[in-house]
Backbone as CSV, one residue per row, in Angstrom:
resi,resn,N_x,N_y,N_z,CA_x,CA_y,CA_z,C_x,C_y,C_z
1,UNK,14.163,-65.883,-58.144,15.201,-65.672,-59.139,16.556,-65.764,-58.426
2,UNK,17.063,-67.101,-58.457,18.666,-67.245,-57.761,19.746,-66.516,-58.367
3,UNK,20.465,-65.589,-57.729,21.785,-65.076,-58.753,23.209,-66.141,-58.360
4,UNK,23.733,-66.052,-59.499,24.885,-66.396,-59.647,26.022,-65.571,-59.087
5,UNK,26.956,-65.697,-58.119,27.577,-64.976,-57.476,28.533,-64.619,-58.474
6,UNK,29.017,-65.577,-59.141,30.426,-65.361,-59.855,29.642,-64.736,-61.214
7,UNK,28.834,-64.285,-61.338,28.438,-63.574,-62.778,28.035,-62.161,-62.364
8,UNK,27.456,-62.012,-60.888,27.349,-60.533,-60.274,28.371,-59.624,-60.826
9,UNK,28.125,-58.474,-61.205,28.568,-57.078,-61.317,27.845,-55.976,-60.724
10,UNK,28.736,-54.871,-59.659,28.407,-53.683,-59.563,28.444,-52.757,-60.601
11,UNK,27.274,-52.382,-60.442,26.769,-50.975,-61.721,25.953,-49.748,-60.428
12,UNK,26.150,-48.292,-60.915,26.359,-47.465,-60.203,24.143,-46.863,-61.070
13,UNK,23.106,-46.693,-60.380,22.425,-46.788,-60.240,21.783,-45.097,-59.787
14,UNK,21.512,-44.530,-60.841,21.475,-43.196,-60.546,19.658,-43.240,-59.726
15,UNK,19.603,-42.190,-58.815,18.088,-42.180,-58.027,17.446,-40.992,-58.169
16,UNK,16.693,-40.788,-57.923,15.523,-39.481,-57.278,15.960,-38.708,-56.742
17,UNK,16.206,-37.250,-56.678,16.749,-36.509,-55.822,16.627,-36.560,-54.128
18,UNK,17.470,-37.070,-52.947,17.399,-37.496,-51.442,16.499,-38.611,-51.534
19,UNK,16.071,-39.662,-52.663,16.104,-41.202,-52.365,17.341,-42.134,-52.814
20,UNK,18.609,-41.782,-52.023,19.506,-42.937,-51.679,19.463,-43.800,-50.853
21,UNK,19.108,-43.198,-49.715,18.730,-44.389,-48.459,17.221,-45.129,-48.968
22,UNK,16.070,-44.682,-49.262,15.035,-45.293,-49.499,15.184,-46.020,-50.763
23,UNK,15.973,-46.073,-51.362,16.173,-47.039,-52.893,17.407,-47.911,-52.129
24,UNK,18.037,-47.809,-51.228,18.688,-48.720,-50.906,17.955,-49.754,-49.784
25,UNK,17.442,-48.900,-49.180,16.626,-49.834,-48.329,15.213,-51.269,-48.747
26,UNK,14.600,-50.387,-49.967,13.945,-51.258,-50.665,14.725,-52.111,-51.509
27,UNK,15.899,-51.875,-52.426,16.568,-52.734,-52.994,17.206,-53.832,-52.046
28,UNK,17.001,-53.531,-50.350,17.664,-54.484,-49.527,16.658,-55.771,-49.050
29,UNK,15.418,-54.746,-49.343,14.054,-55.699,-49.127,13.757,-56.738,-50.161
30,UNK,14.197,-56.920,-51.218,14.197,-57.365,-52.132,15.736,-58.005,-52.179
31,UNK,16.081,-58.551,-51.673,17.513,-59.349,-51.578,18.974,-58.839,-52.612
32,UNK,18.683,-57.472,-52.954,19.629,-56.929,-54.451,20.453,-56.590,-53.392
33,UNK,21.997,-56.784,-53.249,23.277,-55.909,-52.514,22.850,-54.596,-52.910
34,UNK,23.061,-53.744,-51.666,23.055,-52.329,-52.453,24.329,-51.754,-51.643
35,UNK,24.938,-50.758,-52.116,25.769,-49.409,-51.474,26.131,-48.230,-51.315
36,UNK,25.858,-47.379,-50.696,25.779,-46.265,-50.483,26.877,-45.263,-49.478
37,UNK,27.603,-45.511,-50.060,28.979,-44.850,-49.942,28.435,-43.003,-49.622
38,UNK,28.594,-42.975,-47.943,28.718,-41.955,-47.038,29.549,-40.824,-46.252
39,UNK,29.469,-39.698,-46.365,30.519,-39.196,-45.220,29.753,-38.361,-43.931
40,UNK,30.261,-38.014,-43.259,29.852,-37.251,-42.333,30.250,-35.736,-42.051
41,UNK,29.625,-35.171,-42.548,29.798,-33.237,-42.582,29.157,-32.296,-41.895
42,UNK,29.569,-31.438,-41.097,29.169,-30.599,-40.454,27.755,-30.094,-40.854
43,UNK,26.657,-29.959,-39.937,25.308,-29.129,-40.768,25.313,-28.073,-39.274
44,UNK,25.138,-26.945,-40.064,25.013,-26.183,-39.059,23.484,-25.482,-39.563
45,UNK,22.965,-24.893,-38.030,21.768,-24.425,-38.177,22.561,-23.012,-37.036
46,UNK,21.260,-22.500,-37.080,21.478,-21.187,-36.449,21.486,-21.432,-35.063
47,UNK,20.821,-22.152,-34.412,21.197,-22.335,-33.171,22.607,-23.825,-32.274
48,UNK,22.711,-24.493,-33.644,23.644,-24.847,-33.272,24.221,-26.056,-34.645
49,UNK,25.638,-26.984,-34.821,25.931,-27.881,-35.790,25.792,-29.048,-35.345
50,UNK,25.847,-29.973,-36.108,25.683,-31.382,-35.910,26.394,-32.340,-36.871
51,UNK,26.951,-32.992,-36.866,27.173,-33.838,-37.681,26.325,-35.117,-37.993
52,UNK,26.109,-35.181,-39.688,25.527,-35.378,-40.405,25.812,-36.208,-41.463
53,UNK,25.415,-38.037,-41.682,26.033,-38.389,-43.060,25.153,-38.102,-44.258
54,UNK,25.946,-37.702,-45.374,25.494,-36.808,-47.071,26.444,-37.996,-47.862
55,UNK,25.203,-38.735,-48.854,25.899,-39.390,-49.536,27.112,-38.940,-50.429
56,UNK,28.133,-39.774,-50.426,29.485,-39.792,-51.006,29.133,-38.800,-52.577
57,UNK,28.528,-39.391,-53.271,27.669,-38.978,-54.452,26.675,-38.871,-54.343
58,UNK,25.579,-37.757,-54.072,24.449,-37.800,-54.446,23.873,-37.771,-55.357
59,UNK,22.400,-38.251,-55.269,21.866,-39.150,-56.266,22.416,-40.685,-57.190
60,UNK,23.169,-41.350,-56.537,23.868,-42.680,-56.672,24.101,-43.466,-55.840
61,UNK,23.484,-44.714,-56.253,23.973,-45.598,-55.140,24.603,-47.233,-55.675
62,UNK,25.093,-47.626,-55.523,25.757,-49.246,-56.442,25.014,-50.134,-55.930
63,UNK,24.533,-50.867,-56.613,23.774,-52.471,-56.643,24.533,-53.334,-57.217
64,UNK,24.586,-54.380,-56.762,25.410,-55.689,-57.157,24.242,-56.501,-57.750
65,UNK,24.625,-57.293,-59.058,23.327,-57.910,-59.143,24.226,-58.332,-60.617
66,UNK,23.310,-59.818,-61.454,23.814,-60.045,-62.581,23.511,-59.318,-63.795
67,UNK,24.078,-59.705,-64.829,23.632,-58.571,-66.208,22.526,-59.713,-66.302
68,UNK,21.458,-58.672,-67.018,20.331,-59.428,-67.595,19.610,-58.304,-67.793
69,UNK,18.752,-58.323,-68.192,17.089,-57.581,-68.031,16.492,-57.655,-67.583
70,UNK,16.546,-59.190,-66.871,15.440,-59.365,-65.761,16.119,-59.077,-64.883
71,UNK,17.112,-58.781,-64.434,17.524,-58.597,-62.770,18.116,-57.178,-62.890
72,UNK,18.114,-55.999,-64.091,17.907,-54.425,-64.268,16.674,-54.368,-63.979
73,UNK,15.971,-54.724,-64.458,14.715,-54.306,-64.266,13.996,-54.709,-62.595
74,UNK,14.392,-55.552,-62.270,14.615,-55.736,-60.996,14.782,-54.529,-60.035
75,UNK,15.908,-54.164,-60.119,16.775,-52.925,-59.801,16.001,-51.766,-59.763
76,UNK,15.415,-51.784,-61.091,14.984,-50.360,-61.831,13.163,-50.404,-61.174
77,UNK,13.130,-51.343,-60.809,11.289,-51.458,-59.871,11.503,-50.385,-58.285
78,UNK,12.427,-50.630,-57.793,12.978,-49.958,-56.404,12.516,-48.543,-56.445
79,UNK,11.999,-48.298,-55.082,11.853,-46.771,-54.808,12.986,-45.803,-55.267
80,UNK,12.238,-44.663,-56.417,13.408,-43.815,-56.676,14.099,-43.617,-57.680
81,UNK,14.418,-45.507,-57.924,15.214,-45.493,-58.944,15.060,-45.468,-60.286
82,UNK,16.396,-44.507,-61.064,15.456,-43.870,-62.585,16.299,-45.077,-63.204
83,UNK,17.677,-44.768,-63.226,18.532,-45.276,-64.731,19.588,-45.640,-64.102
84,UNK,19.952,-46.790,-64.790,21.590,-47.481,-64.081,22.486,-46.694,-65.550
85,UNK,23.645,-46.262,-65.103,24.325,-45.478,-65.559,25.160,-46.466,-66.706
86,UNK,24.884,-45.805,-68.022,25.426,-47.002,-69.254,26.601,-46.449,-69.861
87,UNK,27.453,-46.384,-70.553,28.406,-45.956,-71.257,28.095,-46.141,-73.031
88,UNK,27.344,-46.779,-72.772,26.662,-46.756,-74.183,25.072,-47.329,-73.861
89,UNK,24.541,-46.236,-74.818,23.090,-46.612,-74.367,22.404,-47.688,-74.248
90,UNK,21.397,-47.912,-73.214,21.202,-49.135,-73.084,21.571,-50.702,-72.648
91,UNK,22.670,-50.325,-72.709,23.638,-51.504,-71.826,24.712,-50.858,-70.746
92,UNK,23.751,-50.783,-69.406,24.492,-50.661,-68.015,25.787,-51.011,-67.864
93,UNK,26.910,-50.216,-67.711,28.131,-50.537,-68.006,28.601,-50.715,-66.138
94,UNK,29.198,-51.911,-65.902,29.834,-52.291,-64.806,30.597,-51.521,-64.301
95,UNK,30.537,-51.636,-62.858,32.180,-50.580,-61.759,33.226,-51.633,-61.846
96,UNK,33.932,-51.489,-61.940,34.662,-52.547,-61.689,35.004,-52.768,-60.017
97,UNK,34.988,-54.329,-60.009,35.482,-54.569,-58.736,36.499,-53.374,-57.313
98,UNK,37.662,-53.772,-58.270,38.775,-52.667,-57.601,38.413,-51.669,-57.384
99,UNK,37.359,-50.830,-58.181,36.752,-49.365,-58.285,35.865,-49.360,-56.783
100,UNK,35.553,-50.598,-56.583,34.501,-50.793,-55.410,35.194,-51.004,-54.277
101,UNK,35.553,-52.147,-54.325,36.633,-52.519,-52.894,37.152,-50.928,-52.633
102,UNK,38.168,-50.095,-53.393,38.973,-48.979,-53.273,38.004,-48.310,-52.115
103,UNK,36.986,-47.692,-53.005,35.747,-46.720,-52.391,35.246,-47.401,-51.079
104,UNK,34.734,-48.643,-50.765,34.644,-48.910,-49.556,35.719,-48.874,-48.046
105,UNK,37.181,-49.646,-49.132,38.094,-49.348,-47.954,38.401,-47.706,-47.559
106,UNK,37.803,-46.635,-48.453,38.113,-44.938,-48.391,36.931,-44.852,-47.245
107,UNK,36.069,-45.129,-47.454,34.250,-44.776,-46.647,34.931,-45.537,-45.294
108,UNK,35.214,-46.826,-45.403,35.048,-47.035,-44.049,36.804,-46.605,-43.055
109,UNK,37.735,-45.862,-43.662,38.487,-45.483,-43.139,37.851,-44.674,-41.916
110,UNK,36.935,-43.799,-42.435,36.723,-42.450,-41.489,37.498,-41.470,-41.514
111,UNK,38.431,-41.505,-42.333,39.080,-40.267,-42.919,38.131,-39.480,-43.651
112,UNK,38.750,-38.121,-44.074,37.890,-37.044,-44.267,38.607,-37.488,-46.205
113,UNK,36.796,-37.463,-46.951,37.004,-37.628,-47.968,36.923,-36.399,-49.111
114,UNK,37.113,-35.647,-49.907,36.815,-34.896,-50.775,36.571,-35.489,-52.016
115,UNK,35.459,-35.162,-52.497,34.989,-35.707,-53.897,35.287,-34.349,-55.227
116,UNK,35.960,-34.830,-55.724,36.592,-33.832,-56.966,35.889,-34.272,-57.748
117,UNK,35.840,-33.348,-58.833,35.207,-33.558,-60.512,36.699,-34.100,-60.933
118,UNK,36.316,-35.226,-62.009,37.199,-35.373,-62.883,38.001,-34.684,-63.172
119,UNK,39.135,-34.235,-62.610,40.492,-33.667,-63.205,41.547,-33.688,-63.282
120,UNK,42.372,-33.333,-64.653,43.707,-33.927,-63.947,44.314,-32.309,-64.214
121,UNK,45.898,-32.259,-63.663,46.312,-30.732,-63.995,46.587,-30.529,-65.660
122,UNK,46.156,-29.147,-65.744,45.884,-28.809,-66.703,45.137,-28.475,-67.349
123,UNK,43.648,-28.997,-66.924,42.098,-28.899,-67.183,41.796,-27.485,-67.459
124,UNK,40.845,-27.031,-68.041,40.448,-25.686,-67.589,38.742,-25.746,-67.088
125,UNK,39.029,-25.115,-65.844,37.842,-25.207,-64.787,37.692,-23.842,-64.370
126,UNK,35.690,-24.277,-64.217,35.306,-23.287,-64.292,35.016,-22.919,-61.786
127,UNK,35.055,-21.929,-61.709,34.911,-21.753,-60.381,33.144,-21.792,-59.762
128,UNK,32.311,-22.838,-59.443,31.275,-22.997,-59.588,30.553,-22.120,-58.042
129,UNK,31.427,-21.861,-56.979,31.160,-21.481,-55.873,31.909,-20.390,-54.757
130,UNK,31.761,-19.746,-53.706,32.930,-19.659,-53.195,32.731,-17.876,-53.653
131,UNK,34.079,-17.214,-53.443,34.399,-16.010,-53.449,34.664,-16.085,-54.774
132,UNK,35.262,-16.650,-55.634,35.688,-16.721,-57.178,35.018,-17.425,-58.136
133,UNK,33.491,-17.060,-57.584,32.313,-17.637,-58.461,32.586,-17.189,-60.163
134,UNK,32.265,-18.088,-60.957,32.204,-17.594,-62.086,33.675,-16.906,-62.899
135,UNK,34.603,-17.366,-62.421,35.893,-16.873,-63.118,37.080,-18.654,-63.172
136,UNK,36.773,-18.417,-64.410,37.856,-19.536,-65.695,38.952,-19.751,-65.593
137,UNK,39.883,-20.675,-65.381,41.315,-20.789,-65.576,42.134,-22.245,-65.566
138,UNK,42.783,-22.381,-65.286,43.643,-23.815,-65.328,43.843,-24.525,-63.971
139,UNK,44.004,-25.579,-63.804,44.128,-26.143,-62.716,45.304,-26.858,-62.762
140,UNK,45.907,-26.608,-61.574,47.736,-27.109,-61.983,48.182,-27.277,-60.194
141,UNK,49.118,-27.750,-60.195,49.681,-28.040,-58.573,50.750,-27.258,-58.456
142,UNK,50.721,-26.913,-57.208,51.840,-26.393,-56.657,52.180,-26.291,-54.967
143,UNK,53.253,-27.263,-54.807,53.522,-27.373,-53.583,52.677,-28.470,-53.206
144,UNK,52.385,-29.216,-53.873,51.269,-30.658,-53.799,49.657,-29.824,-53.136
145,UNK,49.651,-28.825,-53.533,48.275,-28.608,-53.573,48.218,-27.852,-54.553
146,UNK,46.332,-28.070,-55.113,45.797,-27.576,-56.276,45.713,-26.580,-56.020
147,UNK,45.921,-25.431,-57.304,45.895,-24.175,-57.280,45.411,-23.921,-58.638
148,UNK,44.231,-23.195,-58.515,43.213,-22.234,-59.555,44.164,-20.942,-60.535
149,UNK,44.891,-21.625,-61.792,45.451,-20.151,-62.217,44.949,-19.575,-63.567
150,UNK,44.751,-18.192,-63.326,43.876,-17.704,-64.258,45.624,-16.647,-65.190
151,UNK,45.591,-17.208,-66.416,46.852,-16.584,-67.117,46.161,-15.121,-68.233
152,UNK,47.161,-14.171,-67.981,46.738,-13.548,-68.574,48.152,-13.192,-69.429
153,UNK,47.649,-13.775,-71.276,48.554,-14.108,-71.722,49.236,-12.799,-72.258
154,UNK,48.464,-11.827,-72.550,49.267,-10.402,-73.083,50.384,-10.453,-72.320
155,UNK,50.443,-10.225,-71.198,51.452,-9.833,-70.251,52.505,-10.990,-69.304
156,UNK,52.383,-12.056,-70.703,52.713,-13.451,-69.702,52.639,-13.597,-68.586
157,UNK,51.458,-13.261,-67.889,51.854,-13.772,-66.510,50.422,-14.799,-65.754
158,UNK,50.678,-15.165,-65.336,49.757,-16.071,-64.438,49.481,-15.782,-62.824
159,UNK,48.064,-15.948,-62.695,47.894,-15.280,-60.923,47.104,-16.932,-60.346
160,UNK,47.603,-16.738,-59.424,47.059,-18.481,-58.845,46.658,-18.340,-57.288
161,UNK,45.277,-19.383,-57.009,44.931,-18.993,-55.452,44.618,-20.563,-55.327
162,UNK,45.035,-21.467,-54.189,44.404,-22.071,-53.732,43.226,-22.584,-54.083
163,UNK,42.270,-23.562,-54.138,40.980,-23.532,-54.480,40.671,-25.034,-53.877
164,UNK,38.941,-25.406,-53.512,38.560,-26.127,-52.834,38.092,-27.164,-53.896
165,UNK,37.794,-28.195,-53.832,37.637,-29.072,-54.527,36.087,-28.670,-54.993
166,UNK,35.112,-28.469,-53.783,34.047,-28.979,-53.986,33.908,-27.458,-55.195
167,UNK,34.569,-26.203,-54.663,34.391,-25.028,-55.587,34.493,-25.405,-57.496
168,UNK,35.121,-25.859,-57.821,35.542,-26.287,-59.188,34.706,-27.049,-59.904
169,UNK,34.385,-27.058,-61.384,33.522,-28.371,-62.037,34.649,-27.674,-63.689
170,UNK,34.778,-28.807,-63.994,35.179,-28.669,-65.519,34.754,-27.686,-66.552
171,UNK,34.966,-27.062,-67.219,34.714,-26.132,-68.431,34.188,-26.790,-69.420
């Protein structure tokens, strides 16, 4: 089955829980582009840390490949892999190019990356981790860093701390 280069699209290819590398590796055995956008993070054990690459997104990895059914399903034969991620059901909705190039030139910087939930300021997010597990409020900047503020409106006032990216997920 020859692909057409200029009809290829990346689509983002959700997997098996810790089969990113093994759905990429078989999708490589099978001639499909795959990518798996990595960082490298401290793992510490009790006797000592190491550094360690943890996919960018886990459970996701991007395949390049044309639209069809026969070359999803292609895709969708690979160790691991459940569902290519659609925006409307049933029809696998494309990354766009730029979305890709961007993310590769970020991965292969070697700069230190943080992966945020969708947000912009203003959101109200919930605190998923951390010392301020489980307590609600707004997300807003200050001083060009994000800051967690929880308003308490009786008394107009607002209390705000710092907060980590990975701590936060949307409300």
């Amino acid at each position: 089955m020859e692909q057409n280069i200029q009809l290829m699209n990346w689509y983002a290819l959700y997997v098996r829980s810790r089969h990113e590398s093994a759905a990429r590796e078989d999708l490589g055995r099978k001639g499909i582009e795959a990518f798996l956008p990595q960082v490298k993070r401290l793992r510490r054990w009790s006797d000592r840390g190491q550094f360690v690459d943890f996919p960018l997104f886990p459970g996701y990895i991007f395949v390049r490949t044309e639209p069809g059914p026969e070359y999803f399903v292609k895709v969708l034969k690979a160790r691991g892999a459940v569902t290519l991620i659609s925006a409307l059901p049933g029809r696998p909705t494309p990354v766009s190019d730029e979305e890709m190039q961007s993310l590769r030139i970020m991965v292969e910087s070697g700069r230190e990356i943080d992966v945020m939930p969708h947000l912009k300021e203003g959101d109200r997010i919930n605190i998923k981790s951390g010392p301020l597990k489980g307590a609600q409020g707004v997300l807003n900047k200050k001083e060009g860093q994000y800051v967690f503020f929880v308003n308490v409106d009786l008394l107009g006032r607002s209390l705000g701390v710092r907060v980590y990216s990975d701590d936060v997920e949307p409300v």
